[in-house]
Structure formats: C-alpha cells, structure tokens
N, C-alpha and C positions, 0 to 999 in steps of 0.2 A: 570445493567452493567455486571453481572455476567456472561447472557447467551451470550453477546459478547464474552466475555472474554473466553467463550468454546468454541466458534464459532468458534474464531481468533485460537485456539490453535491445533484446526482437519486441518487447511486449508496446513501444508506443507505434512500430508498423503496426501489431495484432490490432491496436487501437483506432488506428486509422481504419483500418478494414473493414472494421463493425460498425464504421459509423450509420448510424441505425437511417438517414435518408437514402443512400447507395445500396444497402441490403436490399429495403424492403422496395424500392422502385424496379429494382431486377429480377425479382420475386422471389428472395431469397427468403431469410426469416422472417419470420412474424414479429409481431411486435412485442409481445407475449416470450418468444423465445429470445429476442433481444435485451429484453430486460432480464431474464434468466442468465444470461451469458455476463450484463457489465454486474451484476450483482455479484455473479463467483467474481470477476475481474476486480473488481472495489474489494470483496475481503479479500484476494489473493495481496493485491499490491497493499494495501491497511496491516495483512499481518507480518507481511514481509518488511513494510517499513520498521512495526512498532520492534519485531527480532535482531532484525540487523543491527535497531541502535543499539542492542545491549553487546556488540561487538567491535564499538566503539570505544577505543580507551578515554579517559580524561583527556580534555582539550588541553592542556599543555603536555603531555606525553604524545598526541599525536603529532607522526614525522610521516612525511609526503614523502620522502625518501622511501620508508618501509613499503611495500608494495602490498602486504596485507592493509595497512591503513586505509589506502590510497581503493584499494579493492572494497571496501566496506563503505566508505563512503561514498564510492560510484552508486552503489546498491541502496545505501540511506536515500540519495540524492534524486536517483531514480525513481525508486517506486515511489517517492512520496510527489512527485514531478507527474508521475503517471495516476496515482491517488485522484490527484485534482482533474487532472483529464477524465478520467471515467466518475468519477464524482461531479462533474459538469454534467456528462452526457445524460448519466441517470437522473439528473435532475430532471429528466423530458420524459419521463417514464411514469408507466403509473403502477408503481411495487404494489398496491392494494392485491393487484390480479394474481401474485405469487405470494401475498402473505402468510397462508395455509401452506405453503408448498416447502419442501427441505429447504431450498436454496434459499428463500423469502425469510425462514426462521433460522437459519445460517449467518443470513445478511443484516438482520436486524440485530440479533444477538453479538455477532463483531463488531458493528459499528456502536453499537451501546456501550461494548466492554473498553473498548480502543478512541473512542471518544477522545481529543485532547489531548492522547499520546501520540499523535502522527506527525510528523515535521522530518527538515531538512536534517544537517548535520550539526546545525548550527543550534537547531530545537533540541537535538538529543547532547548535545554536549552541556547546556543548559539544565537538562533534565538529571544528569549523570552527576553536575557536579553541586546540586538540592542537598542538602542534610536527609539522611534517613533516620527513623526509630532504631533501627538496630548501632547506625554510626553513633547517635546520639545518647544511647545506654551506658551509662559510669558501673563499673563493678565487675 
C-alpha cells in the first residue's frame, strides 16, 4: 500500500505537466493525444478514489492515530482532489475524437458507472454509513 500511496502523491506534479497549453506550445503532444492521456488520468484517479473508500472504516471507528486510517484517507483525499483537477482540464477537450477509441470507451463507461460515487472522506464515510439491502434484511 505504501508504493500506491507514492504513486498517488507524484500524480498532481504528473498533472501540472500535461497541462495541455505548455505541451502543445513546445510541440509536444497533440491535442488528440492530450485528451487520451487526462481520459486514462480521470479513470485512473475516479477508480482509485471510488476503491480506496471502501477501505475506510466507519467514521466513528476512524483513529488518526492508526497510521493505515491516516494512509487511506491521504489516498481518498487525493485522488478525489486530483479527480477535479483533470476533470477541469478535460473539460477543454473534445472526447468526440476518442470516442471510438479503447481509452474514449474506457472513459465513458467509468465515468457512467462511478458517477456520484467520487468524493472526499467525508462523502465516503457518508456513503459507508447509508443502510444497505443486505443490512436491512430480517431473517
């Protein structure tokens, strides 16, 4: 968990980096391959946020103390921080030109299925502590 947890913590540099006006003025990528790139970045950090919450305990059993706690919600806190940053930038993009493409049908289909399950720690401890069907089952 740890080498995530580095992973997760380089990805708002990765971010800055791609910013898609400094690319393509250097004649780096295309605009085309720019949108390719925040599309994997958008479901990378989308599915990383929606997994991590379910490694959240109950918000009153969570202790800042425990250093796994404290570890997971770096990682909630994060990708869902960095979510909205590449969720911003693609918003300048035009997905139409990948929509045929694996990543374009990758990208749509995550952000459909994770829709309204992305949030802070605060969203997922909310989420975690909702009545389920199976909680809710007598017998």
């Amino acid at each position: 968990s740890r080498i995530v947890i580095e992973t997760l913590r380089g990805i708002p540099e990765i971010v800055q980096m791609l910013r898609i006006p400094d690319v393509a003025e250097a004649g780096g990528a295309s605009d085309g391959e720019m949108t390719r790139i925040l599309a994997a970045l958008r479901c990378y950090t989308a599915e990383t946020n929606y997994w991590a919450g379910f490694f959240l305990p109950p918000a009153g059993e969570f202790d800042d103390n425990k250093g796994f706690h404290g570890l997971v919600q770096n990682v909630v806190d994060r990708s869902f921080s960095d979510y909205g940053v590449v969720s911003g930038m693609i918003a300048n993009c035009d997905l139409d030109e990948i929509s045929n493409e694996p990543i374009g049908i990758l990208h749509r289909e995550t952000i459909d299925a994770l829709e309204g399950s992305i949030g802070d720690t605060a969203f997922h401890f909310m989420r975690i502590a909702k009545p389920t069907p199976e909680n809710n089952e007598e017998g």
